[in-house]
N, C-alpha and C positions, 0 to 999 in steps of 0.2 A: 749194513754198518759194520757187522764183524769183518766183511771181505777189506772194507776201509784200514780198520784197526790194523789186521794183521797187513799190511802190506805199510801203513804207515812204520811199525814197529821193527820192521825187518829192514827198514830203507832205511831206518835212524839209527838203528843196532849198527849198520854199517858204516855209518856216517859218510854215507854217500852224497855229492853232492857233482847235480847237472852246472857245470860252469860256463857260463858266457865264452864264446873262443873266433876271435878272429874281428877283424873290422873292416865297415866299407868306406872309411875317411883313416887317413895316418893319427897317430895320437899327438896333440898340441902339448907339450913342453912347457908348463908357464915359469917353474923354476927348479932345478934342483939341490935348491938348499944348501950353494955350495961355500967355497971361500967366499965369493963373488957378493953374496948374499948379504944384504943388511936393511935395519926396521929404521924407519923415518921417526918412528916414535913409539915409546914403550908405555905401556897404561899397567896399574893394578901391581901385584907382588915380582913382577918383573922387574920392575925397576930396580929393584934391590938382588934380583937373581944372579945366577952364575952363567952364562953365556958362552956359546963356543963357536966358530966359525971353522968348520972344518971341510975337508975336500970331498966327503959324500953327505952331511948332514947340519944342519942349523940346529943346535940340540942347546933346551932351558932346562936349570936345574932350579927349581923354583918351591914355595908352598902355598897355597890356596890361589885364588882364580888368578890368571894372568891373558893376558895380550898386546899383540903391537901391529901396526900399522905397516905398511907400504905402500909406494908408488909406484905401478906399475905402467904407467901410460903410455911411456916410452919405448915401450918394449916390443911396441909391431906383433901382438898377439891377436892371432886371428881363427879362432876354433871355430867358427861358423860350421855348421853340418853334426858336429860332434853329439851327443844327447848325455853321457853323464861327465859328473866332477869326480875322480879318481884322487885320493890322497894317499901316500907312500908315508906310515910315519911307529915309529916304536916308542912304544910307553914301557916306563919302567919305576920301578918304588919298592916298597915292603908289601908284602899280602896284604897289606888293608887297605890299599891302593888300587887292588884286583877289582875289574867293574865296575871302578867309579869314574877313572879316566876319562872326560869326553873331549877329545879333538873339534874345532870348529874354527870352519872357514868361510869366510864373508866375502866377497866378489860383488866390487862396484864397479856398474858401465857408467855411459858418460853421461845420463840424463842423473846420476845420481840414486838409482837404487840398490837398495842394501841387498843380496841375495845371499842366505846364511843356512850354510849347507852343515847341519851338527850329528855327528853321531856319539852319544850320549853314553856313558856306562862302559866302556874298551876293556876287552881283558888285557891283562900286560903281555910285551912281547913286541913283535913286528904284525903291522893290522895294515891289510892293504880293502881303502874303504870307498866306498863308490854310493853316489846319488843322483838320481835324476835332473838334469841341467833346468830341466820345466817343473820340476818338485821340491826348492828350497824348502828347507824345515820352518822357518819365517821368515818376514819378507818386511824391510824397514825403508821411509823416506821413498815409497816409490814414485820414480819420473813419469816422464811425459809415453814413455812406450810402458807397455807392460813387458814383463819376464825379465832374462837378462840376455845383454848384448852382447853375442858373443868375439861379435869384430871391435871392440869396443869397452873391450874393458880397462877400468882407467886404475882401480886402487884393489888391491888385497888383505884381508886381515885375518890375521892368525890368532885362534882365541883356545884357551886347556880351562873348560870346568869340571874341578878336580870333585862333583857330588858331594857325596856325604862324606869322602874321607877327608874333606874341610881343611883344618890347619891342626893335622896331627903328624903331618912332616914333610919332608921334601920330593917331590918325583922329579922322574927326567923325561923330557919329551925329545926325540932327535925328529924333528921336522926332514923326511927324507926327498919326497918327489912331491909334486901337485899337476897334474894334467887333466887336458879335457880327451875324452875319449870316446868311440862309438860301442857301444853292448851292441850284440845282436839280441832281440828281444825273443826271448826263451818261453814260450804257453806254462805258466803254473807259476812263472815270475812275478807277486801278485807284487813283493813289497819293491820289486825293480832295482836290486840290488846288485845283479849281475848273475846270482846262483838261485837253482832251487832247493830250500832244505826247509828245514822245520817251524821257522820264521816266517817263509810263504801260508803254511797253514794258518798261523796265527794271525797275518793281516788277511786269507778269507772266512777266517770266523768272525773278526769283528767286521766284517765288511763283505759278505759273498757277495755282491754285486761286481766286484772284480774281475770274474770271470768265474769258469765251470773248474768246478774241485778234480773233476775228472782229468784235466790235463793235467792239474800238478800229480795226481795218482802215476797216469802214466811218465811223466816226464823224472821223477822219484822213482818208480820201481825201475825202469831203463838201467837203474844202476845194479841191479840187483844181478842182473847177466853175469854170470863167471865166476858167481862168491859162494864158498859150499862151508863157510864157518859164521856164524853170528856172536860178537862178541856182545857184552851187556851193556845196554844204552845207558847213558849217563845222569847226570842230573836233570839236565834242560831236556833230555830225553823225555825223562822218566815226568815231566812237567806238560808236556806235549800230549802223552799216552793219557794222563789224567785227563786231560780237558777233552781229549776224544770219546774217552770211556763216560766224560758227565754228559758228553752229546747224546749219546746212546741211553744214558740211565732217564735223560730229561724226554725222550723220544718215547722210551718205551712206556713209562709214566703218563704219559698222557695216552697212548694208545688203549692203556687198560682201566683210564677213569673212566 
């Protein structure tokens, strides 16, 4: 347990991070938010938002939940082979905005199901966010196939649940890219996000049926090659190291009753 600890600690002091690199299919395009770009239909606090059509971004300036619609069917989009949804997009507000941000994107084929791919809580900044094309966060109105179709897709919807920072002021969302893309699948990738880091631990604690802890060990310390300074792990760090140290304190607890 302690060989765990300290090699976890030393990989996150680093902030090292094994990255998905390279594909065996080209990346599918579905839009990139440009002039070009516009919503068939706006639902919720957009309506009333402030809207920009510009030559690298589709960016809302909005407060509390928003989204809109599009029609994508026309589009000859054909990501077949691909395995994650890749979204390209920058949040921005006041600090009290930080981690509540969550981007979400809905992807309907043609039998009509909802595939709704959310990542929840965004720090601000530019966040390049990847999910598994077979792992929607929920899944609404499903059709006559199961999953989604990726030769096949007919409508997209762009969704900002702005959390608990609610309606205490306005953010901006700059919708940048949206592609389908293939990860090379990386051992110790439990939450299949594209990287290994501190996060993979955290989906095989509430889950080690995922695979053996031992790969993400090795596939994390791999970073450690060539670094001879350790600077001090941070908060989500310092969150991570706790929950290892109650693994240990609940292990050894029970060895000694």
């Amino acid at each position: 347990m302690k060989k765990i600890f300290n090699l976890f600690a030393a990989a996150l002091a680093l902030s090292a991070v094994v990255a998905w690199s390279g594909s065996s299919r080209a990346d599918v395009v579905i839009t990139t938010f440009d002039d070009t770009y516009f919503e068939d239909a706006l639902y919720s606090s957009w309506i009333s938002s402030s809207i920009e059509y510009g030559p690298d971004s589709y960016s809302v300036t909005a407060t509390g939940y928003g989204s809109n619609w599009t029609y994508i069917g026309g589009y000859g989009i054909d990501g077949t082979g691909n395995t994650h949804v890749k979204l390209d997009v920058t949040l921005e507000g006041p600090p009290a905005a930080e981690a509540h941000l969550g981007p979400i994107i809905t992807l309907v084929d043609a039998d009509g199901t909802r595939n709704n791919y959310a990542w929840f809580g965004q720090l601000l900044g530019n966040n390049i966010l990847t999910l598994p094309v077979t792992s929607p966060s929920w899944v609404e109105a499903p059709g006559s196939t199961p999953g989604l179709d990726l030769a096949a897709i007919d409508h997209m919807h762009l969704q900002i649940d702005p959390g608990g920072y609610g309606q205490q002021g306005p953010y901006t969302v700059h919708w940048n890219e949206l592609s389908l893309v293939t990860l090379n699948t990386t051992p110790g990738d439990f939450d299949e996000d594209g990287d290994v880091d501190g996060r993979d631990f955290l989906a095989w604690q509430a889950n080690s049926s995922l695979g053996l802890l031992s790969d993400w060990q090795t596939a994390y310390g791999a970073a450690l090659t060539g670094f001879t300074s350790v600077p001090e792990p941070g908060t989500f760090g310092m969150m991570i190291l706790a929950s290892i140290s109650a693994i240990g304190l609940r292990r050894n607890r029970g060895l000694s009753a």
